[in-house]
C-alpha positions as a LaTeX table, in Angstrom:
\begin{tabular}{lrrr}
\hline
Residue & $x$ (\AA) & $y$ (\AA) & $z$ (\AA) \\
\hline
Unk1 & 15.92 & 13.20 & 18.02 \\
Unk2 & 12.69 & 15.73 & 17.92 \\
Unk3 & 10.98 & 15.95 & 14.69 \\
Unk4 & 9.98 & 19.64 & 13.59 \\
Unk5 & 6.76 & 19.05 & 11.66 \\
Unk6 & 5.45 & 22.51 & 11.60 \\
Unk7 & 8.47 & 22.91 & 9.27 \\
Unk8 & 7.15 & 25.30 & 5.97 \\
Unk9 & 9.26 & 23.50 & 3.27 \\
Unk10 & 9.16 & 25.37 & $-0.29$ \\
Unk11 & 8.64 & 22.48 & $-2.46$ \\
Unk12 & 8.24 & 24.60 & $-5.48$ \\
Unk13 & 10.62 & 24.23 & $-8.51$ \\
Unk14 & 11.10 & 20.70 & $-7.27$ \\
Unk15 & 9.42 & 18.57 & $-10.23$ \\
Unk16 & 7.06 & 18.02 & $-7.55$ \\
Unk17 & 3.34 & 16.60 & $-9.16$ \\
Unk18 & 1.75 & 18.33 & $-5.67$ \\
Unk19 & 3.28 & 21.61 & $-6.79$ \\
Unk20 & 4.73 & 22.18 & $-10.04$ \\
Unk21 & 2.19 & 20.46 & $-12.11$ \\
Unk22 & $-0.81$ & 22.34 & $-12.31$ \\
Unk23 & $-2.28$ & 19.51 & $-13.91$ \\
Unk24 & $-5.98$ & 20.47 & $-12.98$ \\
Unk25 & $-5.54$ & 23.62 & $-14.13$ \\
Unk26 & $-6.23$ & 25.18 & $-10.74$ \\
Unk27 & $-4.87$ & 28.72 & $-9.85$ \\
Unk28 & $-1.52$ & 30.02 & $-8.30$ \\
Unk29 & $-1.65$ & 29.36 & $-4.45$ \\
Unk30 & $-4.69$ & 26.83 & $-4.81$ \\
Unk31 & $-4.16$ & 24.25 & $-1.40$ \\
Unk32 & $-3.07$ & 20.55 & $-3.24$ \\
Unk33 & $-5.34$ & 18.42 & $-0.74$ \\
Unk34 & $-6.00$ & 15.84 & $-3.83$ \\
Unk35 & $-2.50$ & 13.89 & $-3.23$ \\
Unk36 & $-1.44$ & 11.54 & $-0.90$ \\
Unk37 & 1.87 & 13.05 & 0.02 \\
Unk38 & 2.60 & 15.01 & 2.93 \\
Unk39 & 4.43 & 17.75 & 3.17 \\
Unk40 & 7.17 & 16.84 & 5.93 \\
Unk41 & 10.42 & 16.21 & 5.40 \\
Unk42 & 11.46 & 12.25 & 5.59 \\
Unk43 & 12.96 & 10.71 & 8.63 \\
Unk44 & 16.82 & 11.57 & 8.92 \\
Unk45 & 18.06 & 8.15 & 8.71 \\
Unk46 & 16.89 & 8.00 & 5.30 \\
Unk47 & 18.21 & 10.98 & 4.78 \\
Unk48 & 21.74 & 9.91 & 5.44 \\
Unk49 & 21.36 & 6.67 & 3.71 \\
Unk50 & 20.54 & 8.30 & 0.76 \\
Unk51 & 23.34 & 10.14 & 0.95 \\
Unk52 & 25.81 & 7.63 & 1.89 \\
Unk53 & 25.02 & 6.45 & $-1.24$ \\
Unk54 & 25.00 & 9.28 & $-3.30$ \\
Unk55 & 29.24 & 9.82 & $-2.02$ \\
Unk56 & 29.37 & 6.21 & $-3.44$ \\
Unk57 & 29.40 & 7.70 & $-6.68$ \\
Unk58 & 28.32 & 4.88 & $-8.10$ \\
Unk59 & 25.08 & 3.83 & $-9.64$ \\
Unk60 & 24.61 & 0.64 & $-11.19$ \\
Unk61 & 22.05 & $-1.87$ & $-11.51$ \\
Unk62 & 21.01 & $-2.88$ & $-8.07$ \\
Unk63 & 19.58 & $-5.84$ & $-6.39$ \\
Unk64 & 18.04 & $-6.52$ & $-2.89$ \\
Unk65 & 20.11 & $-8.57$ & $-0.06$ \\
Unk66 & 19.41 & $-10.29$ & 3.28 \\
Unk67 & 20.14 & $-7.08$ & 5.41 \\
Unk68 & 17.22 & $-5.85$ & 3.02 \\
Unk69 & 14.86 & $-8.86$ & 4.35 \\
Unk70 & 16.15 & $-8.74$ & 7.29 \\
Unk71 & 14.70 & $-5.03$ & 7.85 \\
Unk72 & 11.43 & $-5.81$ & 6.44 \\
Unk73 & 11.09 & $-9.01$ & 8.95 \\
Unk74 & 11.90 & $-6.82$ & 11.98 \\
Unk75 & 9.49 & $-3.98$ & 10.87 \\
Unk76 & 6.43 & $-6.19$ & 10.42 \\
Unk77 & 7.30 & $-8.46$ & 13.54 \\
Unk78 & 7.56 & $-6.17$ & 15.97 \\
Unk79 & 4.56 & $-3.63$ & 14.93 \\
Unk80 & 2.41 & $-6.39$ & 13.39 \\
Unk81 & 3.52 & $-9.82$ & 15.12 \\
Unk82 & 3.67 & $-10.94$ & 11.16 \\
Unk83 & 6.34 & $-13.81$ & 10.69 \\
Unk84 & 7.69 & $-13.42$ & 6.59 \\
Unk85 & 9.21 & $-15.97$ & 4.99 \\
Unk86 & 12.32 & $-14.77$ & 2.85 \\
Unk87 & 10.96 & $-16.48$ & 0.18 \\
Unk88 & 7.62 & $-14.77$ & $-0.08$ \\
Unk89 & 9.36 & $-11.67$ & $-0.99$ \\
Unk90 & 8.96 & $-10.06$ & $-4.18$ \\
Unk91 & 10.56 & $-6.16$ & $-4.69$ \\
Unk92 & 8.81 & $-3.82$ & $-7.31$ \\
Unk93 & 8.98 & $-0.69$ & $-8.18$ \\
Unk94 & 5.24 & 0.43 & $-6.82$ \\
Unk95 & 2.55 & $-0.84$ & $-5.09$ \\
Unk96 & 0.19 & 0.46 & $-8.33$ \\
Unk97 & 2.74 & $-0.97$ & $-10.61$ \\
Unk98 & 2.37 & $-4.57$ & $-8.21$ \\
Unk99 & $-1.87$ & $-4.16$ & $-8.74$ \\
Unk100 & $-1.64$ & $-4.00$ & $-12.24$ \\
Unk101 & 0.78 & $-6.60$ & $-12.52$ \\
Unk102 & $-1.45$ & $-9.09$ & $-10.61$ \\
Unk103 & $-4.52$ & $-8.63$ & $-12.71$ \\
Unk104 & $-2.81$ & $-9.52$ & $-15.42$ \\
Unk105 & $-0.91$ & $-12.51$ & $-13.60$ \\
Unk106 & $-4.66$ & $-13.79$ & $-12.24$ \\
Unk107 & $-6.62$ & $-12.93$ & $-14.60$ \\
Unk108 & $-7.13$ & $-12.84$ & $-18.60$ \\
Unk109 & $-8.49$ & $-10.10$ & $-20.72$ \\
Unk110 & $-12.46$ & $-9.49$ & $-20.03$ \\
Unk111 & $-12.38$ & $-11.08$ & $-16.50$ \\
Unk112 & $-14.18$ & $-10.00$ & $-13.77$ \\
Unk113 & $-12.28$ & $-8.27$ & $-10.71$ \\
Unk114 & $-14.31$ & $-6.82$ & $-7.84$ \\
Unk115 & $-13.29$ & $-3.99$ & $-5.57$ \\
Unk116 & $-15.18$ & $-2.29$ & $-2.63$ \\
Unk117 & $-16.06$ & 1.47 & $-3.38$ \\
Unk118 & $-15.31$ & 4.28 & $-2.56$ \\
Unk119 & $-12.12$ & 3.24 & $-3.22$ \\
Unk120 & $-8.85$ & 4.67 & $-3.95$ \\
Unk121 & $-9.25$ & 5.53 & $-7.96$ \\
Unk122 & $-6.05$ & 3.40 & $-8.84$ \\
Unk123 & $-8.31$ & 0.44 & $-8.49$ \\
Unk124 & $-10.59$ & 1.08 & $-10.77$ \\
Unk125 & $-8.24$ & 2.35 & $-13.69$ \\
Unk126 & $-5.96$ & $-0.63$ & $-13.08$ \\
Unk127 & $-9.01$ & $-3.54$ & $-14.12$ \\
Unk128 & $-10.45$ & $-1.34$ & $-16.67$ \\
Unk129 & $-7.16$ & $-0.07$ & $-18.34$ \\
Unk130 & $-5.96$ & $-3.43$ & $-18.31$ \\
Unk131 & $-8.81$ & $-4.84$ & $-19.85$ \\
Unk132 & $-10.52$ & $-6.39$ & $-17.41$ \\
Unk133 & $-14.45$ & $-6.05$ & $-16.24$ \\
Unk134 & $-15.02$ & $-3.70$ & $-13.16$ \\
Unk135 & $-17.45$ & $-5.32$ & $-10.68$ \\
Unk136 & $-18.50$ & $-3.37$ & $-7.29$ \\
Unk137 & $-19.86$ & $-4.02$ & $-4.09$ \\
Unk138 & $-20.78$ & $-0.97$ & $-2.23$ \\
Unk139 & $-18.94$ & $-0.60$ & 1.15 \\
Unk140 & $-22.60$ & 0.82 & 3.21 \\
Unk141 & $-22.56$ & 2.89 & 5.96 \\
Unk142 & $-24.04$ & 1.73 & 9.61 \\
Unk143 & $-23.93$ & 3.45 & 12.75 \\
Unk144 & $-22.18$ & 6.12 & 11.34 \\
Unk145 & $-19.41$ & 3.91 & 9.65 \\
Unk146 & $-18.67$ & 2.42 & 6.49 \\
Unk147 & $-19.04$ & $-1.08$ & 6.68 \\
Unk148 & $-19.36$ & $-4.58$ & 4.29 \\
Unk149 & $-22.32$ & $-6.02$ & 2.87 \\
Unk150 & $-21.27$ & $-9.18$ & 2.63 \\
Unk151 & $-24.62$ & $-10.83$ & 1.03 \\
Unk152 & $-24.27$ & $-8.63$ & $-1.54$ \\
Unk153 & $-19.84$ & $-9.29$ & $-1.69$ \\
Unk154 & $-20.33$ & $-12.78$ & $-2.10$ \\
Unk155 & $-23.28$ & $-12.63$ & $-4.65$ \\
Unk156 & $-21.43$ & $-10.28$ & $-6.33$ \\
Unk157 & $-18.83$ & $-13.47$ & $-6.73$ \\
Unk158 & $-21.02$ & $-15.87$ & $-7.82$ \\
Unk159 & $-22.96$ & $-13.72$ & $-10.16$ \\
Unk160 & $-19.92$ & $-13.14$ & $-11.73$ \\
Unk161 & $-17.72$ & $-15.58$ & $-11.74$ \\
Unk162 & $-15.47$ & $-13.59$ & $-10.00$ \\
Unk163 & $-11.57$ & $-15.02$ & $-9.46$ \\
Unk164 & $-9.95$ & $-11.77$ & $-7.80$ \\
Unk165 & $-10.36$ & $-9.71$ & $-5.96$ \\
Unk166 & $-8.43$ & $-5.95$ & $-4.70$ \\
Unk167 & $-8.90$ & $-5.18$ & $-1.04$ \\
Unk168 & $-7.99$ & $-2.26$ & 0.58 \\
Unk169 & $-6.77$ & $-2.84$ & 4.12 \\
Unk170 & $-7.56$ & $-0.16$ & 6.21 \\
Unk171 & $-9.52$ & 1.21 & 3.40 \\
Unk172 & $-8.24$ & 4.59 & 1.71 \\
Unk173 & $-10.46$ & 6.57 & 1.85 \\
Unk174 & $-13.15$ & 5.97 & 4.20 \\
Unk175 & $-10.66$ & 5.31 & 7.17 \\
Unk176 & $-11.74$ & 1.83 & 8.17 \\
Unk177 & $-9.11$ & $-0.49$ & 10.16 \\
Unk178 & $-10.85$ & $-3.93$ & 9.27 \\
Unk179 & $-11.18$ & $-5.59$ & 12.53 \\
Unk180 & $-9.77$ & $-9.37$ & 12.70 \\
Unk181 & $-13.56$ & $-10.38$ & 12.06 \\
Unk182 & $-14.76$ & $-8.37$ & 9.34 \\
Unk183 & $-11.19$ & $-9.88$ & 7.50 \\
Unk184 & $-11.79$ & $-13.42$ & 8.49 \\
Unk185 & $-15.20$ & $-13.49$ & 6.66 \\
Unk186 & $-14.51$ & $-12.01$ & 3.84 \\
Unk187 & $-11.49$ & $-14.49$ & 3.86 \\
Unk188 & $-13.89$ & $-17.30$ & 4.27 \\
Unk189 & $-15.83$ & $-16.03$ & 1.28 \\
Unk190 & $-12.86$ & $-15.81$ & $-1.40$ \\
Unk191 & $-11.88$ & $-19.39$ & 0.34 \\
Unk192 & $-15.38$ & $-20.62$ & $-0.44$ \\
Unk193 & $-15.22$ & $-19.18$ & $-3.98$ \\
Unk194 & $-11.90$ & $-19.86$ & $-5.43$ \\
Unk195 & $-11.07$ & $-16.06$ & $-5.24$ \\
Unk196 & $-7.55$ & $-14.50$ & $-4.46$ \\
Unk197 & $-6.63$ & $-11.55$ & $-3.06$ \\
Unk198 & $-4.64$ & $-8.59$ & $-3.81$ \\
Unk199 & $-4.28$ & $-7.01$ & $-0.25$ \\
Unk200 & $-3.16$ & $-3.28$ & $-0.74$ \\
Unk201 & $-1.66$ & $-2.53$ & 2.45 \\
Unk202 & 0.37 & 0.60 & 2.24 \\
Unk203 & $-1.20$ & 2.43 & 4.72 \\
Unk204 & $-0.96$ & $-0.13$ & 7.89 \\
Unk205 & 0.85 & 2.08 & 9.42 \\
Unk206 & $-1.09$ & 4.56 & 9.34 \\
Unk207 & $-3.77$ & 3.40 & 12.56 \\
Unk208 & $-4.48$ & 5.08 & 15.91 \\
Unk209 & $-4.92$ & 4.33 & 19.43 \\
Unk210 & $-7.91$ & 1.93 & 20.06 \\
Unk211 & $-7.31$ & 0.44 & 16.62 \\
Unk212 & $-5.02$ & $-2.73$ & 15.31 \\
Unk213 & $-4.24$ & $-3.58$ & 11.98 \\
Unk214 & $-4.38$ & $-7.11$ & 11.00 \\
Unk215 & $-2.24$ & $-8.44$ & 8.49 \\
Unk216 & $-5.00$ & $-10.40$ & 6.13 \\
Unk217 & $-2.75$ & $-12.74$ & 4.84 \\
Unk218 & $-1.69$ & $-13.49$ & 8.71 \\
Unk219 & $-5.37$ & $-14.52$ & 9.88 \\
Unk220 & $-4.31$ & $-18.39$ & 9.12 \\
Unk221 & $-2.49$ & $-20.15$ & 6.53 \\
Unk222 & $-5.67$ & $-20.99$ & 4.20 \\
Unk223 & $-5.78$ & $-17.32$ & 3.87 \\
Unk224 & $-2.54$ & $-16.55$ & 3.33 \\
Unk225 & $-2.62$ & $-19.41$ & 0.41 \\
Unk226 & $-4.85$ & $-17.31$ & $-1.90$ \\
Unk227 & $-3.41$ & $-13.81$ & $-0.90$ \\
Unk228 & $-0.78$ & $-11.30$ & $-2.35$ \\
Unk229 & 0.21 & $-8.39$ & 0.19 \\
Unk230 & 1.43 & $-5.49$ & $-1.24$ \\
Unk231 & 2.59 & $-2.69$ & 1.02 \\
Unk232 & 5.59 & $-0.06$ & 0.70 \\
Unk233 & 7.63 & 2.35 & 3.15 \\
Unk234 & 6.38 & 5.35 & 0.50 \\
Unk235 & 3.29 & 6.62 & 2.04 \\
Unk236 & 4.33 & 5.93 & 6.09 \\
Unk237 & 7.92 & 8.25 & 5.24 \\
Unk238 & 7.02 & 10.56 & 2.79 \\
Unk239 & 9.29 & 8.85 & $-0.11$ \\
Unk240 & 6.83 & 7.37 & $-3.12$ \\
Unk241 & 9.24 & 9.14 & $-5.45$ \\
Unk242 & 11.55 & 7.02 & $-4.70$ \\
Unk243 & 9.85 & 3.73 & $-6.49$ \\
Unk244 & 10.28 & 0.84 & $-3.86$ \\
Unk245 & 7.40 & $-1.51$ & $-2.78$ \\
Unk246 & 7.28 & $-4.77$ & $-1.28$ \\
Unk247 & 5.32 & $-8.00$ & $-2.19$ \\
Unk248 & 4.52 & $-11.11$ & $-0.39$ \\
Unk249 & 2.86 & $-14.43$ & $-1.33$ \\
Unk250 & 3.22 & $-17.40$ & 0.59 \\
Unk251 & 1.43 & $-19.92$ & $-2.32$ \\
Unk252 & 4.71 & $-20.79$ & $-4.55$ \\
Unk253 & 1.94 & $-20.65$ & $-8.05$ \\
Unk254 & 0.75 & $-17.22$ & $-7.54$ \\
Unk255 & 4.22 & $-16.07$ & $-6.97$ \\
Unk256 & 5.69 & $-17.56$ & $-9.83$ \\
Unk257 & 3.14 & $-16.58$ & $-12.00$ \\
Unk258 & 3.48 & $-12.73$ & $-10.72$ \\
Unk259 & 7.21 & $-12.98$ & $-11.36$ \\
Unk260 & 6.68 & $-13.91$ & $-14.35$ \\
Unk261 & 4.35 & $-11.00$ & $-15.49$ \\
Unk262 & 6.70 & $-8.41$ & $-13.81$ \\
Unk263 & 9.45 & $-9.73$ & $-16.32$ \\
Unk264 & 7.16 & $-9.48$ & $-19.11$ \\
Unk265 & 7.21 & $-5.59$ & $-17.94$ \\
Unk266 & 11.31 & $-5.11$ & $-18.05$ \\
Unk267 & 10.98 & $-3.16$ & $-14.94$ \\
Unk268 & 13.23 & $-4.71$ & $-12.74$ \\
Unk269 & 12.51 & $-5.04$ & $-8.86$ \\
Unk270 & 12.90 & $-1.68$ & $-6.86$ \\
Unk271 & 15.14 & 1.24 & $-7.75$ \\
Unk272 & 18.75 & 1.40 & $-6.12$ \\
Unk273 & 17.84 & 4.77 & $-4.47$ \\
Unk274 & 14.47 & 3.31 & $-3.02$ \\
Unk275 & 16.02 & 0.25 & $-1.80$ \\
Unk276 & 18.41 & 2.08 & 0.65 \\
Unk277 & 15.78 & 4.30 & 1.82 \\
Unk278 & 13.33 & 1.03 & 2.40 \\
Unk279 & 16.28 & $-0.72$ & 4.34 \\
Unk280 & 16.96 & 2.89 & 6.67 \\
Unk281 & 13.38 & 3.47 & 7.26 \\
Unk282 & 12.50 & $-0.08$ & 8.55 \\
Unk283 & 15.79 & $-0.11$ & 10.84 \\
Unk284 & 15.95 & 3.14 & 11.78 \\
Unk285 & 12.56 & 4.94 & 10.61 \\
Unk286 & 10.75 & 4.14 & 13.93 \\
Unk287 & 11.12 & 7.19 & 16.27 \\
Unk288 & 10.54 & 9.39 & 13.43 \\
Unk289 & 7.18 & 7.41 & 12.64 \\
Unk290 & 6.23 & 7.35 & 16.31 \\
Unk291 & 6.33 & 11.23 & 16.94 \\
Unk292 & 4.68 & 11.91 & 13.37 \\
Unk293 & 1.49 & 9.79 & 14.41 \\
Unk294 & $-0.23$ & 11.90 & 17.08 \\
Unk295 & 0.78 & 15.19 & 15.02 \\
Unk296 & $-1.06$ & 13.91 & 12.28 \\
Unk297 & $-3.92$ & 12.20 & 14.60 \\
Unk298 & $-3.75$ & 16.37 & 16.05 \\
Unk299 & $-4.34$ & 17.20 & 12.09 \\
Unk300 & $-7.62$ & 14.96 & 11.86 \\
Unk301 & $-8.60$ & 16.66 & 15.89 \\
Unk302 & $-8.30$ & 19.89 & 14.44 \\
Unk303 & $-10.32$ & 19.19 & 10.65 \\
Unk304 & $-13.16$ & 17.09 & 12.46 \\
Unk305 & $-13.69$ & 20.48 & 15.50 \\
Unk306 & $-13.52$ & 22.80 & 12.47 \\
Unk307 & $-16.58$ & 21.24 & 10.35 \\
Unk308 & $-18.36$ & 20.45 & 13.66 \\
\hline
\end{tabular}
């Protein structure tokens, strides 16, 4: 079917944080650019999946199965070439929620985590609210582009005695897609330093023509032994409120010990609601995802002609 995203959608009076929560105090009719969350109505299949359920009637606790998996596999084979294992899997309610949860899993109270700024503010909130000591290493800009320092990433490390640390893959917000490369040494750094990785990759799908996003965790299996991937269907279809995210980790330790701290929480897994909207999007998501890409790569055309 044809997508209609020049749809105006009223999302007033919808307990919507974009709209109804002038938390900034900004004025009536201010433009809510601060918020990752677009203003398009989600893919249909999801739509009817949600609703399939809702004529259910029936809400009750609510746990994941293989046709779940299976989804997930399919989605990150075919537009990644990434091979998961069912029993990497872990479901959470956020990819936020799945940060948080792994500092405190990998880390103890006035540890050292390092993150790459400018980086999505979560990052930083999640070390220092949980305790933990904020360490930086500046992403710097050559040729025009934000790249890594990586003399100054791994001294950063040893300096501090750093254990783990959050990537952002492609970085939110200066727009990088790490090439295979630029993910392969920094790899070989946290290898070299007994570091592992939180990989936030919600926004994979989220690349253009001329670029490729590499799974970090799927550069080789030394990698993938010290690495958590998070990602989530909320961002790509519009559905964060939802509160579904994936995880994976390969190494059978870090898993269990992230398990564990997400049962410490008493959140349980992903909601019921966000679980059949995860499962519709990665079986039946794709067209809508494919015809929203170059309207939003249009959206970028048009902001980059109107500053120049």
């Amino acid at each position: 079917m044809d997508y209609n995203f020049d749809a105006i959608i009223d999302r007033t009076n919808t307990n919507s944080i974009k709209y109804d929560h002038r938390a900034f105090g900004k004025p009536e009719g201010a433009i809510p650019l601060w918020v990752a969350d677009m203003d398009f109505m989600t893919a249909a299949p999801i739509i009817r999946a949600l609703q399939k359920r809702c004529r259910h009637g029936i809400f009750g606790y609510s746990e994941i199965d293989d046709s779940y998996v299976k989804a997930i596999r399919h989605w990150y084979k075919k537009r990644y070439n990434w091979k998961i294992e069912r029993d990497w899997l872990v479901p959470t309610p956020g990819v936020v929620f799945s940060i948080c949860a792994a500092i405190r899993a990998f880390t103890a109270p006035g540890d050292p985590v390092i993150i790459q700024q400018p980086v999505y503010h979560p990052f930083m909130s999640a070390v220092t609210d949980n305790g933990r000591d904020l360490i930086t290493s500046q992403l710097i800009i050559e040729d025009g582009q934000y790249t890594i320092d990586y003399w100054d990433f791994e001294s950063q490390i040893i300096r501090n005695n750093i254990k783990l640390f959050l990537l952002c893959s492609p970085h939110n917000p200066v727009g990088r897609v790490w090439t295979r490369q630029e993910l392969l040494r920094m790899g070989d750094i946290c290898k070299r330093q007994g570091v592992t990785v939180i990989s936030d990759e919600i926004h994979s799908d989220f690349v253009y023509s001329g670029h490729q996003h590499t799974v970090f965790a799927d550069i080789d299996a030394s990698i993938a032994d010290i690495t958590v991937t998070l990602t989530a269907p909320t961002k790509t279809f519009n559905i964060p409120g939802l509160q579904v995210a994936n995880a994976f980790i390969p190494n059978d330790d870090l898993r269990a010990r992230f398990v564990q701290e997400i049962q410490k929480t008493g959140v349980a897994g992903a909601s019921l609601m966000g679980i059949a909207a995860c499962r519709a999007a990665y079986e039946r998501g794709a067209e809508w995802l494919d015809q929203l890409l170059p309207y939003l790569y249009g959206n970028i055309t048009y902001l980059q002609n109107f500053i120049a």
